[in-house]
Each structure stands twice: as C-alpha cells, then as structure tokens.
N, C-alpha and C positions, 0 to 999 in steps of 0.2 A: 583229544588226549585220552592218557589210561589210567586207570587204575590200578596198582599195583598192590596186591595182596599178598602180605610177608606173615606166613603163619607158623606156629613152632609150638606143636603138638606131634608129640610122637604116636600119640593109644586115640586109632581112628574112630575108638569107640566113645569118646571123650564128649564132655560139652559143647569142649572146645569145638570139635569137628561137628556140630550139629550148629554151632554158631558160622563156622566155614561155610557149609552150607545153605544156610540162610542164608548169608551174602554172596553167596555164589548165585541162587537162586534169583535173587534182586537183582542184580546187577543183571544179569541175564533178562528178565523180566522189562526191565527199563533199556536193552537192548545197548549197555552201554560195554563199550570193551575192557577187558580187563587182561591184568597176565600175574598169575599165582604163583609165588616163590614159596613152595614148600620145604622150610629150612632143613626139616628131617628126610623127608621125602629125599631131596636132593643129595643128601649126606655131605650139606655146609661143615665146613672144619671154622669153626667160631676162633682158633688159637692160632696168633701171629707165628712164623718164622722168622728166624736171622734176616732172612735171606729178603721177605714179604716186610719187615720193618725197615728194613733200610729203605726202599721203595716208596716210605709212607708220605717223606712230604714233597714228593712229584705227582704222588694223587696216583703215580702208578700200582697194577696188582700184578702179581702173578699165577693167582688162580684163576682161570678160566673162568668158574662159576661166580667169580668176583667180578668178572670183566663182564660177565653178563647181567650179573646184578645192577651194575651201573650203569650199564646201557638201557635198563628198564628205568629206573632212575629218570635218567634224561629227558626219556617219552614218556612219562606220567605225571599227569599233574595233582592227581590224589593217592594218600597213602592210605591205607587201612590197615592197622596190625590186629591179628588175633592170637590170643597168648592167655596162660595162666600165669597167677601171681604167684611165684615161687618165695619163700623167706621173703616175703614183702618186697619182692623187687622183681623186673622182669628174669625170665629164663636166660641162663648166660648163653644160649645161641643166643639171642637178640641184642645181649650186651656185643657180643663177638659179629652179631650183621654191622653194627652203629660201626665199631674200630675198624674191622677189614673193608667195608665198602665207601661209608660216607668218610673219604680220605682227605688232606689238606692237598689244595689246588684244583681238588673232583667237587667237593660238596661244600668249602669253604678254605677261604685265606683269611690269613692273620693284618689288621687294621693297624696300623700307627699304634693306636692308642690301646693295644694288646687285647682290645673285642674282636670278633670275628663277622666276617662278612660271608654272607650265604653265597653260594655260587649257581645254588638249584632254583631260581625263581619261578620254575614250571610247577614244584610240586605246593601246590598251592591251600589246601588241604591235609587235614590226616586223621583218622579218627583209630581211636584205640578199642578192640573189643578186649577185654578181659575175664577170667573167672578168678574166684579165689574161697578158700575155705572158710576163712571169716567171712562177716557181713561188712558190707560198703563201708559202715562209716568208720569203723575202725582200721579200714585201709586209708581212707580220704584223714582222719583228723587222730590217731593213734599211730599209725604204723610209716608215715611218712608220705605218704602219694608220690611214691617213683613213677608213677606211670604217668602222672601230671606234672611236679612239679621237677621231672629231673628229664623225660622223655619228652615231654611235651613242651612246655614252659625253655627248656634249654636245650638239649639237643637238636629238636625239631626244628624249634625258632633261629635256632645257628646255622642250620643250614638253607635258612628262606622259606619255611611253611607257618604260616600268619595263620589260618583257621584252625583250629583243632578242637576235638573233642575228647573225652572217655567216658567208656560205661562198662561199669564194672557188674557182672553178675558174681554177688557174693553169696556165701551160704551155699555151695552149687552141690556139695555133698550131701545138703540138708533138705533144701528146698522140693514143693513137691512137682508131680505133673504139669496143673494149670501153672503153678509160679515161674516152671521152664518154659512154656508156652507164653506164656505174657511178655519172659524175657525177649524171648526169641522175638515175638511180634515188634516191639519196641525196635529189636535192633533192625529189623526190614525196614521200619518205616524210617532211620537212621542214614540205612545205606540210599 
C-alpha cells in the first residue's frame, strides 16, 4: 500500500517544506511508495459549489483533482499530513480537502444510531507533522488541540483510521539551528 502525503504549505522556503522533505527523504530511504498531494502546488479550490454540494451525499465530485484525491485515498493505507497551525487550527485548505474529498458514501455513511461508519478501512494510520508559532503545550492544553482532538480523534477516526499520531514543532520562528535539526531527526525516525 501507499502512503499519501497531503501537504498545504504555500512558501517552499518554509519549515514546513524542510519537514516535507524529511519525509520524502524517509520514505524514499525505506524504499516505501508514496504519492504527494500538494494542495498548493496543485491549485486545490478548498470551497464547495452549488453544483459540487449537491453531489455530496452520493460521495460524488466533480472536480477532477477531487476524483483523484480519492482515488489515492483508496490505495493508501497511511496518511501523513504536513501543515502549519493557522489561528490554532489547521489551514482552511485542509479543512476544504476533509469536506470536498472525504464525502458521505466515499469515506463514510451515516449508522442507525446517527454515528458514522468509516468506509476507508485501508487507511490505516495517519500521522500529522505540524509547526506553529507558539510552543507545543499551549497548542496541546490552551489553544485547543484541532489537530488531535478534532482531526485526529474525530475526523480521521470517522472515517476508519485507528493509529494516529501528532508532532507539533512549535516555537518554529523562535527556535534555533540544532533545535530544527533535532525536530527534523525525530520526525525521520516518525515516518
């Protein structure tokens, strides 16, 4: 199976994208395949249509690059996201991949009992890289933990991914050389 790397970093000069390639580099290393959804890169439109909601609970898209988002979907069984904390919450491409790709009937249907049952049992894993300008623990125990308790913990889990992780590099405007280096080692030995 694959790995699918959903990243939403626009400035390639970023952390961010020195954490991308860490896990490019890993994955590559351990010779495992992967296939890279760069939401900028690709010029994802994160915002529903008329046309693209009416569609949403037949799990149908009409955007192409949605069609092939979830065809990667299908053939992965690990997710990695890498992303910076925006206003303590992910970047709204990422809120805009969850709504336009992981659809009702595609990534989950609705249970008797108004829970939801996963439809993606392949993606089996997910681990989140993040940065953010504060330090960790005032994202993890002040700021709310979107990235755990609302990406991970609920959306993920809704649609059948059971393992998950995050690791937040915070302080990323602060921090120095070795403290990026150490990050970055951590998250190799991660992926």
């Amino acid at each position: 199976m694959t790995t699918a790397i959903i990243y939403a970093h626009p400035y390639d000069k970023s952390f961010n994208h020195a954490i991308l390639n860490t896990v490019l580099d890993s994955l590559r290393s351990q010779k495992q395949e992967y296939e890279l959804l760069d939401l900028y890169a690709d010029g994802f439109n994160p915002v529903y249509t008329k046309e693209e909601l009416a569609l949403f609970s037949q799990g149908q898209a009409l955007d192409p690059l949605v069609q092939h988002y979830q065809e990667v979907m299908k053939k992965s069984s690990r997710l990695i996201f890498i992303y910076p904390i925006w206003w303590n919450d992910v970047p709204a491409i990422v809120k805009g991949f969850f709504d336009k790709v992981f659809l009702k009937e595609f990534a989950y249907r609705d249970k008797p009992s108004g829970l939801l049952e996963g439809l993606l049992p392949n993606l089996q894993e997910a681990i989140i890289f993040s940065t953010s300008a504060g330090p960790t623990w005032y994202e993890r125990f002040i700021a709310g933990n979107a990235s755990k308790k609302i990406v991970l913990s609920n959306t993920l889990k809704s649609v059948g991914v059971q393992k998950k992780k995050w690791f937040n590099v915070g302080r990323v405007n602060k921090i120095s050389d070795p403290e990026r280096q150490a990050a970055l080692k951590k998250i190799a030995e991660l992926v």
